[in-house]
C-alpha positions in Angstrom: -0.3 -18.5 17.1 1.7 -15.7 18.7 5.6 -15.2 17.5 7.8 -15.3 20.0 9.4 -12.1 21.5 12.7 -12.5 20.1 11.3 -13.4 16.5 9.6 -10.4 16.5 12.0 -8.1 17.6 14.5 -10.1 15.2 12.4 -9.1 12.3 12.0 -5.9 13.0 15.9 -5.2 13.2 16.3 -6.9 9.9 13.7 -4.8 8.6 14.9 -1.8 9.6 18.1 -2.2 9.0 16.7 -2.8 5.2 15.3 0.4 4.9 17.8 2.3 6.0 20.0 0.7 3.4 17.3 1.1 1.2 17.8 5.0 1.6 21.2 4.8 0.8 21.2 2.4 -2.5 18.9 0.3 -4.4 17.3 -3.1 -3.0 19.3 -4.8 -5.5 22.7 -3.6 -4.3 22.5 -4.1 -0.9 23.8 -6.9 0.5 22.7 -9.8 3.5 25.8 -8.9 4.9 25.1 -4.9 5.1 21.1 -5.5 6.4 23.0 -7.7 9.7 26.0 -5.3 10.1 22.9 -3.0 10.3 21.1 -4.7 12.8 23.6 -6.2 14.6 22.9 -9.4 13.6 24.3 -12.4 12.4 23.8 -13.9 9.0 22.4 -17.4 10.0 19.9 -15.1 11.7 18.3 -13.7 8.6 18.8 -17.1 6.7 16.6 -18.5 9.3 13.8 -15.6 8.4 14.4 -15.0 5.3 15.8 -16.4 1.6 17.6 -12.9 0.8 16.7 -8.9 0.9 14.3 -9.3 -2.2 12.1 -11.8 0.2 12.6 -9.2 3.0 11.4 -6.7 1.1 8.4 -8.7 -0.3 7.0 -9.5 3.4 7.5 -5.8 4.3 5.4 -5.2 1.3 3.2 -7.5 2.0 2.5 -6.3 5.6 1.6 -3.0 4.0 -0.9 -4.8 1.6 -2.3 -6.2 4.4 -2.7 -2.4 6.2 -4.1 -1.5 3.2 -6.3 -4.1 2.7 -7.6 -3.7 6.4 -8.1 -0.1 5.2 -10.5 -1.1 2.7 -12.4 -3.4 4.7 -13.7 -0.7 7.2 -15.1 1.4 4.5 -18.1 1.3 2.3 -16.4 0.4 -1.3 -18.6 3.7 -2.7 -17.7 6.4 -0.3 -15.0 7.2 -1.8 -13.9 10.2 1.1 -14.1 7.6 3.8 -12.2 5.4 1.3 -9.5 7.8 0.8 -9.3 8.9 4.6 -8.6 5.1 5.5 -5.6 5.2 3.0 -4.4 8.2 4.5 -4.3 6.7 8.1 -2.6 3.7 6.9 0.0 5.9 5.1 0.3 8.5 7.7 0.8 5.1 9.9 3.3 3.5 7.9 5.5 6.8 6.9 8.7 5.7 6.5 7.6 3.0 4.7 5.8 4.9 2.3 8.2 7.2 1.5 10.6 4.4 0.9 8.5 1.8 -1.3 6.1 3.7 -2.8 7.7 7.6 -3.3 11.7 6.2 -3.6 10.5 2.6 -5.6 11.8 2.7 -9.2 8.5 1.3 -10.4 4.8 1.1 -9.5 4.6 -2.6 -8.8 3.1 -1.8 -5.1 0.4 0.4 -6.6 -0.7 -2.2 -9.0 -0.8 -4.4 -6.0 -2.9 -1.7 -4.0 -5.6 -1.1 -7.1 -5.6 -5.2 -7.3 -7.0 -5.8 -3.7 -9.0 -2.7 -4.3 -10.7 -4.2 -6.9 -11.3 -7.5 -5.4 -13.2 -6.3 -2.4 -15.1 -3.1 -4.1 -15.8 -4.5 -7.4 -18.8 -6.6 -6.6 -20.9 -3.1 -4.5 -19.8 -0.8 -7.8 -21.8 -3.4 -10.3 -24.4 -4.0 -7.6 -24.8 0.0 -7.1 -24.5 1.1 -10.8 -27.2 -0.7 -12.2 -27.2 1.6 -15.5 -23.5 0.8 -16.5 -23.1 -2.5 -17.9 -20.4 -5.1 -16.0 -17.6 -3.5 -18.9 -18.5 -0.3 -17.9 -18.5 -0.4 -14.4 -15.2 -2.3 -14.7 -13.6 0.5 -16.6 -14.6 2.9 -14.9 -13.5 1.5 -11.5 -9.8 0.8 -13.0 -9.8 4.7 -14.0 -11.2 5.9 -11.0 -9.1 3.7 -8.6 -5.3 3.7 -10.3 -6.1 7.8 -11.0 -7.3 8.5 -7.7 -5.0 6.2 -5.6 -2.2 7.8 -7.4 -3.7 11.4 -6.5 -3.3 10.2 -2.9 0.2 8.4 -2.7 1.4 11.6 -5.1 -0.1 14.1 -3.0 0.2 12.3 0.6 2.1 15.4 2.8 1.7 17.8 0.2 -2.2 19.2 0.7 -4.3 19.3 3.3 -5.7 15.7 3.6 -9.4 17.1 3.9 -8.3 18.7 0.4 -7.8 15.1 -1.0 -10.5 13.5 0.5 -13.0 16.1 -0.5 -11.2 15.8 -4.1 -11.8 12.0 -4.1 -15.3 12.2 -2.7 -15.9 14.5 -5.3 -14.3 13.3 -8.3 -15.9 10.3 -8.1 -19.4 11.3 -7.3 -19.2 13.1 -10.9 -18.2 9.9 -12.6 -20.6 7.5 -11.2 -23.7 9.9 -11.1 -25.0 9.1 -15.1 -24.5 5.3 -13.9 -27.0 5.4 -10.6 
């Protein structure tokens, strides 16, 4: 089912408005009342989308999981440069929100989230592919490989050449896995 014009456009200004106050202070000081001076909006408005700015701010997350989850679904879950050059399109895509929730976020609660769904859809290819690593193994190895590496990428995102990352990645984990083929 489509949303509606206005809903759309409603959710957007709210969620704008959220990260601009976002630049300014902490999700936990801003205020319903700021987020709708912001967008122009009333507050009966953003009751009607939303319980408060924490749930705002967890379905703006939660459409960048998604991003990043349709990031991982176009790749092979062992080419780790084509892996890696997905990410970066969904980051370069999503910018501002990067920079705000993953660069300016107190904590790392959104890359725990983004090494969770990596492992769901990749784990199953590494254990089929790495028949010489038992399940434990494989399984460490993909939690070091993943959280390392997707923390090279979100660190690094802006700074280096992204052909410099992705080579890094490719390479990096082509080393690791190689005693497990």
């Amino acid at each position: 089912m489509r949303t509606d014009a206005r809903v759309r456009y409603t959710r957007m200004a709210l969620r704008e408005a959220l990260l601009g106050c976002m630049q300014r202070k902490s999700i936990r000081a801003i205020t319903v009342t700021e987020v709708c001076e912001a967008a122009g909006l009333n507050r009966a408005t953003f009751y009607t989308h939303y319980r408060d700015c924490l749930d705002l701010l967890e379905q703006i997350e939660n459409e960048m999981l998604e991003d990043f989850q349709a990031s991982l679904r176009r790749t092979d879950a062992m080419d780790a440069g084509a892996l890696t050059a997905s990410i970066l399109d969904m980051m370069e895509a999503n910018r501002d929100l990067c920079d705000l929730l993953i660069h300016n976020h107190a904590d790392d609660a959104l890359i725990r989230k983004m090494v969770a769904l990596a492992h769901d859809l990749c784990i199953d290819r590494w254990k089929e592919t790495l028949r010489r690593a038992a399940s434990e193994e494989v399984e460490l190895l993909f939690s070091c490989l993943t959280a390392g590496l997707l923390h090279v990428v979100v660190n690094e995102f802006g700074k280096h050449d992204r052909e410099k990352i992705t080579r890094f990645a490719s390479r990096t984990v082509k080393s690791c896995i190689a005693p497990y083929l």
